[in-house]
VOGU-3710 file (C-alpha; in Angstrom, 3 decimals, decimal comma):
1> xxxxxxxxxx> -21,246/1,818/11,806  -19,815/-1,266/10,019  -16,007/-2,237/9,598  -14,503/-4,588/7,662  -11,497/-6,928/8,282  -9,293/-4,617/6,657  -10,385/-1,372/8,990  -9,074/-0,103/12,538  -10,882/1,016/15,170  -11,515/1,493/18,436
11> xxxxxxxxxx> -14,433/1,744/20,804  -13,537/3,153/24,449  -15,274/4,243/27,868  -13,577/6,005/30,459  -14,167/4,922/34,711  -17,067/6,088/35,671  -18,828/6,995/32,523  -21,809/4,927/30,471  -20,253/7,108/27,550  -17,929/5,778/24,779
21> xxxxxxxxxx> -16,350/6,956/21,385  -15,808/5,249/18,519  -12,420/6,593/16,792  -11,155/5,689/13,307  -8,834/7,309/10,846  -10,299/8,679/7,150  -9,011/6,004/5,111  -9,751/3,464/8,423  -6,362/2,109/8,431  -4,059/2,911/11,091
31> xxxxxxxxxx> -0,259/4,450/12,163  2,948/3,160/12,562  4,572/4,484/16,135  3,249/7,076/18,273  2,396/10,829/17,009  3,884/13,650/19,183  0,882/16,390/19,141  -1,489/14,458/17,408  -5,225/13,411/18,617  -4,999/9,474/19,009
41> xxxxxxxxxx> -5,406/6,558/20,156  -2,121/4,614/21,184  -1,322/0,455/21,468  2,036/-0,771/22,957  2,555/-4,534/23,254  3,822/-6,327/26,119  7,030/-6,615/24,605  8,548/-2,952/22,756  10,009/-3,408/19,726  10,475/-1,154/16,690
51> xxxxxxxxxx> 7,058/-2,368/14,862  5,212/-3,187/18,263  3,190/0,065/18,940  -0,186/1,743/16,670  -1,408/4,830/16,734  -5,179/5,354/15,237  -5,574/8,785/14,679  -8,521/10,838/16,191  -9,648/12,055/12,531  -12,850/10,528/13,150
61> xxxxxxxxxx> -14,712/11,011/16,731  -18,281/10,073/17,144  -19,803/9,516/20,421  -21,887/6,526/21,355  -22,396/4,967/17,874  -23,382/1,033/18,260  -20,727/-0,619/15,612  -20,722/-3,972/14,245  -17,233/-5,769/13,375  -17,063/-9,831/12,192
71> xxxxxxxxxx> -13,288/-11,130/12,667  -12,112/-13,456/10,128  -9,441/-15,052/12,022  -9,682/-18,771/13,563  -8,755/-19,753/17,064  -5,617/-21,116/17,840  -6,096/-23,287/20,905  -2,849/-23,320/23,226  -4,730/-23,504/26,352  -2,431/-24,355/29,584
81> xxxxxxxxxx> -4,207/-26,992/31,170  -4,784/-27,201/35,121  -1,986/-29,307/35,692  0,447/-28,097/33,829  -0,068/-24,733/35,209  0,128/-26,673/39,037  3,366/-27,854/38,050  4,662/-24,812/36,482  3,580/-22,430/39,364  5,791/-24,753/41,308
91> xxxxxxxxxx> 8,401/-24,535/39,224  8,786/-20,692/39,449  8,273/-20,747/43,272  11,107/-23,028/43,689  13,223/-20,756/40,916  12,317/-17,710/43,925  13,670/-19,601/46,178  16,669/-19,764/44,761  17,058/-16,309/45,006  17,460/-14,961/41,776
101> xxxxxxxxxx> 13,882/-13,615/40,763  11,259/-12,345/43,860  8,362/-12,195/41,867  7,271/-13,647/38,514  4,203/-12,572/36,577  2,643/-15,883/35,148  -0,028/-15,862/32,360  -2,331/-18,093/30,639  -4,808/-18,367/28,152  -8,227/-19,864/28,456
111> xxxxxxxxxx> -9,826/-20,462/24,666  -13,413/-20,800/24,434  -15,943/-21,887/21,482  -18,041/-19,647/21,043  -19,512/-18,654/17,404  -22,012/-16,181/16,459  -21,342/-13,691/19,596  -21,730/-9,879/18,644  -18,357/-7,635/19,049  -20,751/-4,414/20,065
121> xxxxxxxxxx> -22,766/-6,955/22,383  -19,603/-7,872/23,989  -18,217/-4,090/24,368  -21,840/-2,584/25,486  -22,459/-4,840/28,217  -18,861/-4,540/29,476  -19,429/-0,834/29,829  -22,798/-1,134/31,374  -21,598/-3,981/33,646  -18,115/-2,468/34,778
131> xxxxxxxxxx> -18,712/1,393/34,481  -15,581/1,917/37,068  -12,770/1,023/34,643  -11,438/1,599/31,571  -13,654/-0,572/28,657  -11,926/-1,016/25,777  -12,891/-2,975/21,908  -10,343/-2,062/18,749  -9,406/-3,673/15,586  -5,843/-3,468/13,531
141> xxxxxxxxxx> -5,149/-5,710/10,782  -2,043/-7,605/12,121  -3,048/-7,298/15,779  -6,696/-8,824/15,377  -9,285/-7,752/17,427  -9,011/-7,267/21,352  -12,090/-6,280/24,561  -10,971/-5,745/27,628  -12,125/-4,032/30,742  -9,253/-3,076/32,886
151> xxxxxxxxxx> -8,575/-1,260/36,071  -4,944/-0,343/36,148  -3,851/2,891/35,070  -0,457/3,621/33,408  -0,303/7,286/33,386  -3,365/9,470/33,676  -3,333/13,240/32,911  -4,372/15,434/35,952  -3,690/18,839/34,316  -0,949/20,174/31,117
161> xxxxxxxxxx> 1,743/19,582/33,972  0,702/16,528/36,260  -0,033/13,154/36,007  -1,065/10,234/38,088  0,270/6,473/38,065  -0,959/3,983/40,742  0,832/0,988/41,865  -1,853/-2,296/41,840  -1,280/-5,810/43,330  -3,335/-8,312/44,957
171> xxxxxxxxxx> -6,451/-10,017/44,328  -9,472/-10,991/46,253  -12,936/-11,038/45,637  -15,760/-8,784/46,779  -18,009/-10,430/49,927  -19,644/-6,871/50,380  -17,584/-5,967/53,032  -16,284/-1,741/53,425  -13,267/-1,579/51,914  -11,859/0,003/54,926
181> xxxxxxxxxx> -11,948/-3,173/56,728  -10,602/-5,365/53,782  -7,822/-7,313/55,229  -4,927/-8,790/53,013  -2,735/-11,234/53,423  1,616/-11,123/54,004  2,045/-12,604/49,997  -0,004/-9,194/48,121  1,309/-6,988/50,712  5,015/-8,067/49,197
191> xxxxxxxxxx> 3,851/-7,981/45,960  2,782/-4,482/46,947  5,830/-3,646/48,201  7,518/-4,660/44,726  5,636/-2,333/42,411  5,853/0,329/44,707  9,758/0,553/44,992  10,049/0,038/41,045  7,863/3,446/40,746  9,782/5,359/43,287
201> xxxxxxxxxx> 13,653/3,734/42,079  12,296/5,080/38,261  11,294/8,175/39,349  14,122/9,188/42,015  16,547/7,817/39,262  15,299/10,527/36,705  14,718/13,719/39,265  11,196/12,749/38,731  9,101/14,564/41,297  6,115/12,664/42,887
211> xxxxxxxxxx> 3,872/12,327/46,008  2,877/9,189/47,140  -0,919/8,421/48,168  -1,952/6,142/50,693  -2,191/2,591/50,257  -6,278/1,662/49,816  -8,723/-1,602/48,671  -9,881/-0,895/45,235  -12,721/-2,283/43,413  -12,689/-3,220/39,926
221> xxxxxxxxxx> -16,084/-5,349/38,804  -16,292/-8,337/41,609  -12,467/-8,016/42,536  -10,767/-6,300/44,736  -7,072/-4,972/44,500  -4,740/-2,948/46,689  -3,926/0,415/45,140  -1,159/3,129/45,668  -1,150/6,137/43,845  1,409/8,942/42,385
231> xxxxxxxxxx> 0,834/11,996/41,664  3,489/13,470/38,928  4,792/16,363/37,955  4,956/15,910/34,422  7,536/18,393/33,512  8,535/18,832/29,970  8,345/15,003/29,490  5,562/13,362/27,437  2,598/11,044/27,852  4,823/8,434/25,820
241> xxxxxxxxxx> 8,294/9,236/27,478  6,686/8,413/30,451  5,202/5,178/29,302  8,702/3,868/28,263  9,626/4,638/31,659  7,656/2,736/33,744  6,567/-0,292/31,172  6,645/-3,142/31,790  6,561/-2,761/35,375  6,908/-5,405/37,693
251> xxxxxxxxxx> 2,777/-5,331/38,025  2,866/-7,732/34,755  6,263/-8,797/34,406  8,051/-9,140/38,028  11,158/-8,256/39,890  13,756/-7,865/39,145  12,235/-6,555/35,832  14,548/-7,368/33,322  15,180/-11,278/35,014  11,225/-11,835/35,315
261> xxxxxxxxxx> 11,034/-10,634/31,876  13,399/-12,897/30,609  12,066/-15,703/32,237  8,512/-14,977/31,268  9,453/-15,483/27,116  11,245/-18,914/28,370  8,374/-19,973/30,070  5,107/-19,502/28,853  4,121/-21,463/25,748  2,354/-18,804/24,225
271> xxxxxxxxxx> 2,821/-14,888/22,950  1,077/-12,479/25,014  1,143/-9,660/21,848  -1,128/-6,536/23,515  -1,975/-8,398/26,791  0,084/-6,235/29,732  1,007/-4,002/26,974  -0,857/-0,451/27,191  -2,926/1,438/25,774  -5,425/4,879/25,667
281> xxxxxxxxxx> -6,369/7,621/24,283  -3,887/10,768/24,076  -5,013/14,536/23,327  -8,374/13,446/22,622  -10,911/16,204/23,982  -10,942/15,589/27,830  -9,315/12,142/27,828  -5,958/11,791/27,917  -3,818/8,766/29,601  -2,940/4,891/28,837
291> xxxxxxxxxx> -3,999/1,865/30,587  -2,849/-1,491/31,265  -3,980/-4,089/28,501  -5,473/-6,176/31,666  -9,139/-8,336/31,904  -9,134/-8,945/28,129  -9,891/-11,753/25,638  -8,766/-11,977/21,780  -11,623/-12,177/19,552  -11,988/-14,463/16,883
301> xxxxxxxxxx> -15,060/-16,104/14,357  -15,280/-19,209/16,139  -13,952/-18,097/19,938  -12,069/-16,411/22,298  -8,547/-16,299/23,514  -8,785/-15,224/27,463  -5,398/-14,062/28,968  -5,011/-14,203/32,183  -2,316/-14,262/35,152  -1,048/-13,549/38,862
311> xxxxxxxxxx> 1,774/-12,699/40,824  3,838/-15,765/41,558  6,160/-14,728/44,560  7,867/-17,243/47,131  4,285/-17,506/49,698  2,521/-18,709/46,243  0,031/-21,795/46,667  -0,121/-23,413/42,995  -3,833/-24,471/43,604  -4,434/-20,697/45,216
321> xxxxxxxxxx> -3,066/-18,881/41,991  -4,775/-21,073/39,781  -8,050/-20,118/41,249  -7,505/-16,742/41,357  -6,740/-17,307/37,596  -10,129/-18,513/37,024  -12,415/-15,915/38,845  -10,273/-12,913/36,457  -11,612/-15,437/33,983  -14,904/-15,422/34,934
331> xxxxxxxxxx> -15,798/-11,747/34,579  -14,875/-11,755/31,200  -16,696/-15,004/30,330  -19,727/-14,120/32,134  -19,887/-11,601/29,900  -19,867/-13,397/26,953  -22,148/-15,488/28,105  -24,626/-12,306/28,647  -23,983/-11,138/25,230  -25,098/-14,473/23,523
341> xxxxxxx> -28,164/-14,196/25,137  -28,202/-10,677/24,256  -29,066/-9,256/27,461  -29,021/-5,605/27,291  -26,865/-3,138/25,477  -26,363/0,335/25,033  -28,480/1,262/22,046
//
């Protein structure tokens, strides 16, 4: 299957499966808003405004269909470099301490050269590589072309009147040791702490009824992650009332929410468009929930854009964040590095 630069689509595999579908309206373009009881696939940016979200309509469903896709765009490089991230880390840590923010959600990109790497290579070896998340590859004219491979769940249908939403914080990576006997430190327990009271003060606020699941190590690729988890009833509320509910939660913005946000837009040099916006696929046979736009790059003809970021809360060590920056980095850009040698894909 070939698209052009003037097509959308998107290619998606769920946790757990080696399995993907390819999805594209008749007339491959794409819709404004989201659908109410309508097969598709939904994008919300970080920031919601009227013309921010994109629905592709299910019209077309084939199942594990190698595509091909050559983005026309050019990079634009606006990378942060290490010590200007130092000294901003530093600045937001101090801000905390002031007392007028607790946590701030700092991102950066990391753009790459890199010409002549495959869009399908890049997809198919993220699925075979990280089977345990959500793998994601889609093109929209306006909103370029975006892979990803991300482990935090927004809202996830359990049945027509329950859903589940997890709370995720923390980083660390994976030595091999049970997960039972992970240990984590005072500064991700906080942050923790954080997105779990935003879930429950939502919630409680609307009569929302929910149980809470214990607190548990999570793996996602070579990281590791603590992970809560809430079990919904659903009511007569939809996928995408729900979504406007709880995004953006203080997982990729901070606390308190509005503040971090507000701070976030002064702060960082660049536009994060769908990064920590959401995403997934709604009504579509079996598969039915949206994800975090986490672990995922921009792709252009001549690069990447990686965008990337961490927790900043009052215990934050500038040179600790900015390495914990890097190995998020890593598992997308050993990736790419895999796909220009063309290691192994699904076909």
């Amino acid at each position: 299957m070939n698209f052009e630069p003037n097509d959308s689509f998107v290619a998606y595999s769920r946790p757990g499966s080696l399995d993907f579908k390819l999805i594209f309206q008749n007339n491959r373009g794409f819709t404004s808003g989201f659908v109410p009881d309508t097969p598709q696939f939904f994008i919300e940016s970080f920031i919601r405004t009227g013309k921010s979200s994109t629905s592709i309509l299910a019209e077309n469903i084939i199942s594990n269909q190698p595509f091909s896709f050559n983005p026309i765009e050019g990079i634009n490089y606006d990378n942060i470099p290490r010590s200007k991230y130092l000294q901003q880390v530093e600045k937001i840590v101090r801000t905390i301490e002031l007392g007028s923010l607790q946590k701030v959600v700092y991102s950066r990109k990391k753009c790459i050269d890199k010409e002549n790497v495959d869009v399908w290579e890049v997809f198919s070896n993220l699925v075979i590589d990280y089977p345990e998340v959500f793998v994601f590859c889609y093109h929209v004219p306006g909103r370029g072309c975006w892979i990803g491979a991300t482990p935090e769940v927004l809202i996830k249908r359990l049945s027509n009147t329950q859903v589940t939403t997890m709370a995720l914080a923390g980083t660390q990576l994976d030595h091999g040791i049970p997960l039972e006997r992970v240990k984590w430190g005072e500064k991700e327990v906080k942050e923790q702490a954080f997105l779990k009271d935003f879930i429950k003060l939502k919630l409680d606020a609307l009569g929302i009824d929910y149980i809470e699941v214990a607190d548990r190590t999570m793996r996602a690729g070579k990281l590791l992650h603590i992970c809560t988890q809430y079990n919904i009833d659903l009511g007569n509320r939809s996928l995408d009332e729900l979504g406007r509910i709880l995004h953006p939660g203080p997982a990729i913005s901070g606390t308190p929410q509005d503040e971090a946000i507000k701070y976030i837009i002064q702060l960082e040099p660049h536009k994060r468009e769908d990064y920590c916006g959401y995403l997934g696929p709604v009504a579509i046979d079996d598969d039915d929930g949206f994800y975090i736009n986490l672990r995922s790059m921009k792709v252009f003809k001549n690069g990447f854009a990686l965008f990337i970021g961490g927790g900043i809360t009052a215990e934050s060590d500038p040179l600790s964040e900015w390495v914990e920056t890097e190995s998020k980095a890593n598992t997308l850009l050993n990736i790419i590095e895999q796909s220009s040698l063309h290691k192994y894909d699904l076909k």
